[in-house]
N, C-alpha and C positions, 0 to 999 in steps of 0.2 A: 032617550035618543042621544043627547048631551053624552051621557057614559058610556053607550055602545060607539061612540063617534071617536074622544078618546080612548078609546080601548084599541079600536081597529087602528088608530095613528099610532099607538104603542107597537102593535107587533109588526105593522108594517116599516117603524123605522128599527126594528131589532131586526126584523130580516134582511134591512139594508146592513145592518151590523154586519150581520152576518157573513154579507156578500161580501162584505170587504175584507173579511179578517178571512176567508177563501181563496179569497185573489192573491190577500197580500202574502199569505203561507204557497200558494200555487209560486207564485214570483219566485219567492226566495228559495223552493225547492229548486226550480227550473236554476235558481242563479248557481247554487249547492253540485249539482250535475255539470252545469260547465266549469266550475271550476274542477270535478274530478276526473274529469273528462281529460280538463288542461295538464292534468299532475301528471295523471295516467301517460297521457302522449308524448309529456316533455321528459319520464323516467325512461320509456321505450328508445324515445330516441337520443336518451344518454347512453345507453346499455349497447347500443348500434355504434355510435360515435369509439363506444370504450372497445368492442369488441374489434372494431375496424382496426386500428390501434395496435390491439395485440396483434391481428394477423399480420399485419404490415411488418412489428416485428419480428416474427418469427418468419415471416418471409425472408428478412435481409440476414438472419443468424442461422439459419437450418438449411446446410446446400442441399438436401434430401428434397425441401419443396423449392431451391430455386433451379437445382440443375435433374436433368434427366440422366438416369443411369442405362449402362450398354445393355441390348438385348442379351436378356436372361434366360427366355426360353430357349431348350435344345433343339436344334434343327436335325431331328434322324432323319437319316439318309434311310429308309426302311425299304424301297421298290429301288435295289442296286440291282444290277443285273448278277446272279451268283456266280456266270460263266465267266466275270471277269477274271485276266491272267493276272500274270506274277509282274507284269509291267508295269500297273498303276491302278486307278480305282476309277470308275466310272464318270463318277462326278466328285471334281475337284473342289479341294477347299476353296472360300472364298479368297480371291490374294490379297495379302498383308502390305502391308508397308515398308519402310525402310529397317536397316539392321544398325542399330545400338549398342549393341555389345558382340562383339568378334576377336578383338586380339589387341595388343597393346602397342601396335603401332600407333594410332593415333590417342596417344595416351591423354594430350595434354585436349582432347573433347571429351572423350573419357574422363576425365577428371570433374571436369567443367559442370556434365552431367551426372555424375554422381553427387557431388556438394548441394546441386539443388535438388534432389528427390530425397525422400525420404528415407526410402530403402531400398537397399539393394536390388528386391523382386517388384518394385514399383514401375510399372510401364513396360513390364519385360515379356516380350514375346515366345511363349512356347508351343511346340506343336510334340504332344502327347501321344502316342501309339502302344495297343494294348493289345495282346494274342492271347482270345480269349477263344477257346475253342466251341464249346457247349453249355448248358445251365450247371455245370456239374460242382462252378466254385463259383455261382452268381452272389452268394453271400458275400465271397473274399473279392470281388469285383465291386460290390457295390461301394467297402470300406478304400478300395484303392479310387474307386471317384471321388469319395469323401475329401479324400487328401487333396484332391487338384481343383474341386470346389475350396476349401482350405485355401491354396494357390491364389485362386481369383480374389477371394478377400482381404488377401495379403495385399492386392494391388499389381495382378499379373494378367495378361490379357494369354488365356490357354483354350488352347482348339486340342480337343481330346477328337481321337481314331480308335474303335475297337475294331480288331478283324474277328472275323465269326465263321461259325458255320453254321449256324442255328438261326431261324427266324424268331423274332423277339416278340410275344403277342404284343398287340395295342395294349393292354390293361399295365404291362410293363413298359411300356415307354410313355405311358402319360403317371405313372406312376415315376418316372426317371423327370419327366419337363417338371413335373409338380418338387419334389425332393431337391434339383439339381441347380436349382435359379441360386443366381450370385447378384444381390441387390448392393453390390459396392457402386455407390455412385461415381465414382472417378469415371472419365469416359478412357480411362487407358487402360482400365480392368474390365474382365469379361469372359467369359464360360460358353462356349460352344461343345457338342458334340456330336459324332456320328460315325452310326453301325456301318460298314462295311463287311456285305454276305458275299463268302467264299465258298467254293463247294465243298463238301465232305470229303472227296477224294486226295484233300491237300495233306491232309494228315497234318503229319508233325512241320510238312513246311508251311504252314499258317503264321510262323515264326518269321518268314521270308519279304516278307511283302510291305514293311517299314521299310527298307533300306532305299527303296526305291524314291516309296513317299518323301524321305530324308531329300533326297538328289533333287528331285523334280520341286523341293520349296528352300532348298539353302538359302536364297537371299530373300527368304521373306519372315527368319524366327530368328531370334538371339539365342535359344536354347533346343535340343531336341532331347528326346527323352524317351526310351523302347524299355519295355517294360513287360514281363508277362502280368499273370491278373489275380494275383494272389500277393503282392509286394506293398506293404505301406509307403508309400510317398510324400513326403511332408514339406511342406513351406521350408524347415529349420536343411534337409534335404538339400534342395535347390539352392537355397541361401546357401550352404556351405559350400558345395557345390564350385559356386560362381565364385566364393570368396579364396578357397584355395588354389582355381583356376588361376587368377587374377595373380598370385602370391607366385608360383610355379613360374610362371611369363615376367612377373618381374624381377626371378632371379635367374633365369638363364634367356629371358628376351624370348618375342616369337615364334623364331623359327625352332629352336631346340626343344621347346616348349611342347611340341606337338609329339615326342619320341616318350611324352608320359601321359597318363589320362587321370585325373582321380577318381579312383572306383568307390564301394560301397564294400560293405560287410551284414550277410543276413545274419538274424540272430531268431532265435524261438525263446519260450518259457515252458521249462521243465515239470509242468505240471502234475501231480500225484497221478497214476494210473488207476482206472477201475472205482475214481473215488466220483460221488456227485456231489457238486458244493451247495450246501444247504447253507442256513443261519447255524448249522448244528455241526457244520462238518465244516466252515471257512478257515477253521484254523489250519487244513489242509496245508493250505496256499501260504503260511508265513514263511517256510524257507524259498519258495520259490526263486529261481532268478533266470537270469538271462542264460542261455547256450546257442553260442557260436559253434555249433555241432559240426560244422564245416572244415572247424580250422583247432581240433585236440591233439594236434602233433606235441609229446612232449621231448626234452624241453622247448618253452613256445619258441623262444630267439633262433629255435634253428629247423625246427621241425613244424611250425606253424605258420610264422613275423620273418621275414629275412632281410635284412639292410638290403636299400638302396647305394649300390657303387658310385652315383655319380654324388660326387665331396660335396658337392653347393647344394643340392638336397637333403646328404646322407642327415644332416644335425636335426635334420624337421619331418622327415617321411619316414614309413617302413611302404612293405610290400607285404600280399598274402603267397604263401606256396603254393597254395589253391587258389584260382583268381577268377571259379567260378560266380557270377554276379545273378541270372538271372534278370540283367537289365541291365543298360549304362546312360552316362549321360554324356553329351558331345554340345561344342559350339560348332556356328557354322565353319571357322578358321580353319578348327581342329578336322572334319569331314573333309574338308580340301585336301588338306596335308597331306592326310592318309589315304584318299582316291589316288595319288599321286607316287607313295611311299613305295619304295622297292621292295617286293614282294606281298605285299600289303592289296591294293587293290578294293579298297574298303566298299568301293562302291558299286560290286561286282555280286550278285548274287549267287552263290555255288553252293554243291552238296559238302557236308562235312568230310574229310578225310577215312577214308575205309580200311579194314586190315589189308593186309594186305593180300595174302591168301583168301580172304572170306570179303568179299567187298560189301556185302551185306550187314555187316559189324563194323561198328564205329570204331578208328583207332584214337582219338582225341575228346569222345563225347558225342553227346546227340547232335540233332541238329538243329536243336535250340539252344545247347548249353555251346555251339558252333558260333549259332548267329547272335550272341550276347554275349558270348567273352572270349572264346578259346581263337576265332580267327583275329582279334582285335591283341591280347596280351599273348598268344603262343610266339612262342619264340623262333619257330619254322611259317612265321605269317610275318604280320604288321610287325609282332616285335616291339609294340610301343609296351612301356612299363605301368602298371599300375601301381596308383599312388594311395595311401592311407596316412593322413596329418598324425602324428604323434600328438598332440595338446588337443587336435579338436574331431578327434577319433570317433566317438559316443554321436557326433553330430552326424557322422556319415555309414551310421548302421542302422537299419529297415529291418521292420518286424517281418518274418515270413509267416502271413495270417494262419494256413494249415495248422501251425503248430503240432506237428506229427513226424517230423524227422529227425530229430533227438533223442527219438527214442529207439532209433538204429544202433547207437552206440552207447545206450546205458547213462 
């Protein structure tokens, strides 16, 4: 009894062993877990603290998240009425603001505001118009928005106008909203546009119906700019544009200023005919170059290039013989001037000039090559000269996208 007595006090104080070396390993587990508990929450809430940190700074260096850029999607105008007339458009652009750049009378704000912008086409107001008749050069329309998208990231706040006579399906104008967004943040840049449907019966005067647009917003763009829908238009364009403008004003002032305009020069590229450019056949293209198909009068100096008579220009400008443009550019100064000019009438919308025998036949050109150059530089109209910079020539010639009228004359 003695031995079963210690026996049983043996296992019962090893099972209190036991109990305790349980407990004490329970504890120390339990203590194990709140400390990885503590690592765990105070690494989480380092990584919060670190993260905060960074956004904060990239908040105060990236104006992309601290400022908001101009509405980017395009607002077509697609439910115009098509019966609208030659008068104006149904519904009007939204109105702009003040005008910036006009003439050089107020040179010394002018100045002011140029020194602090960056560029030239920074903050600058254009209203765009495009006579696009039908799908039938939607390709070479789509490349000439490219270019005034181009415009708005330059830092130019541009309201594009196509005229039409075609309805444009949805699948293409959300194909146009999605393609045509201008994410420049600056709130002075920005991209608008809108279809304006004509009827089909306008023909060839679909050409017509800018001029008006022009009148009815002068004092709300620093630039205007008609154009048909196959012309590259580029930022380098515009910018030169405004800078020979600027040049021209300040060497004969204001008012004289307005009896020249500076034009453009289209060009094509002479492309091999009949050839397809493979990996196998690019070598095609190595002599390729530019044709001015327009203007092969030889010799150029007198059959193509003509000096400008007036001395204060003559050292810095020529002229073309042909002053066909299919497009031009105008401030609002210059539109004045020439609303006004004797014989001119710029602001006046009319048929082109007819034979005179056959009134049915053009004696001057269609009447788009009417409404875009010949009543503007003919010398039985307006009469104002066009200008072409000698030094910065290359800057104010546009690709004619076609590329198929060079090969008229070989």
């Amino acid at each position: 009894n003695r031995y079963h007595t210690i026996a049983s006090m043996a296992i019962i104080a090893k099972g209190h062993h036991h109990t305790a070396s349980s407990t004490s390993r329970s504890k120390t587990s339990l203590s194990n877990i709140r400390l990885i508990l503590l690592l765990l929450t105070s690494f989480l809430f380092g990584i919060a603290i670190c993260s905060a940190l960074f956004l904060w700074q990239a908040h105060l260096t990236d104006p992309s998240l601290t400022t908001l850029h101009h509405v980017n999607h395009i607002p077509i105008n697609a439910n115009i009425n098509a019966n609208d007339n030659a008068n104006g458009i149904s519904q009007p652009l939204p109105p702009k603001g003040g005008v910036r750049y006009h003439s050089l009378e107020n040179q010394d704000a002018s100045d002011s505001s140029s020194s602090s912008s960056s560029s030239i086409l920074d903050g600058l107001k254009v209203l765009v118009t495009i006579a696009s008749y039908d799908f039938m050069q939607l390709p070479h329309l789509e490349e000439v928005l490219d270019g005034f998208q181009d415009l708005c990231y330059a830092g130019s706040m541009v309201d594009v106008v196509v005229h039409t006579t075609v309805i444009y399906p949805v699948a293409v104008i959300d194909m146009l909203n999605d393609r045509m967004r201008c994410n420049n943040p600056s709130p002075k840049a920005g991209l608008t546009m809108t279809f304006i449907l004509k009827p089909s019966s306008v023909r060839l005067h679909l050409v017509d119906f800018h001029r008006t647009m022009f009148y009815d917003r002068i004092d709300q763009y620093d630039l205007f700019v008609y154009t048909e829908d196959d012309i590259r238009i580029t930022p380098t364009t515009i910018a030169a544009y405004l800078h020979e403008t600027n040049r021209v004003q300040s060497l004969l002032g204001p008012v004289r200023s307005t009896d020249f305009n500076v034009g453009i020069v289209r060009y094509e590229y002479d492309f091999p005919e009949n050839v397809v450019i493979t990996d196998k056949t690019r070598h095609a293209t190595e002599n390729v170059t530019r044709v001015y198909w327009e203007h092969l009068g030889k010799p150029i100096f007198e059959k193509a290039v003509k000096r400008v008579h007036d001395p204060t220009l003559a050292p810095y400008y020529v002229s073309m013989n042909l002053h066909h443009q299919g497009m031009y550019l105008a401030t609002p100064y210059q539109l004045k001037a020439w609303k006004d000019r004797k014989n001119c009438e710029f602001d006046r919308v009319r048929d082109r000039p007819s034979a005179k025998n056959n009134p049915s036949q053009p004696s001057e050109g269609t009447q788009r090559v009417w409404m875009s150059s010949q009543m503007l530089y003919g010398s039985k109209h307006c009469a104002v000269t066009q200008l072409l910079p000698v030094e910065n020539f290359g800057q104010l010639t546009v690709l004619h996208l076609p590329n198929k009228n060079y090969r008229r004359v070989g």
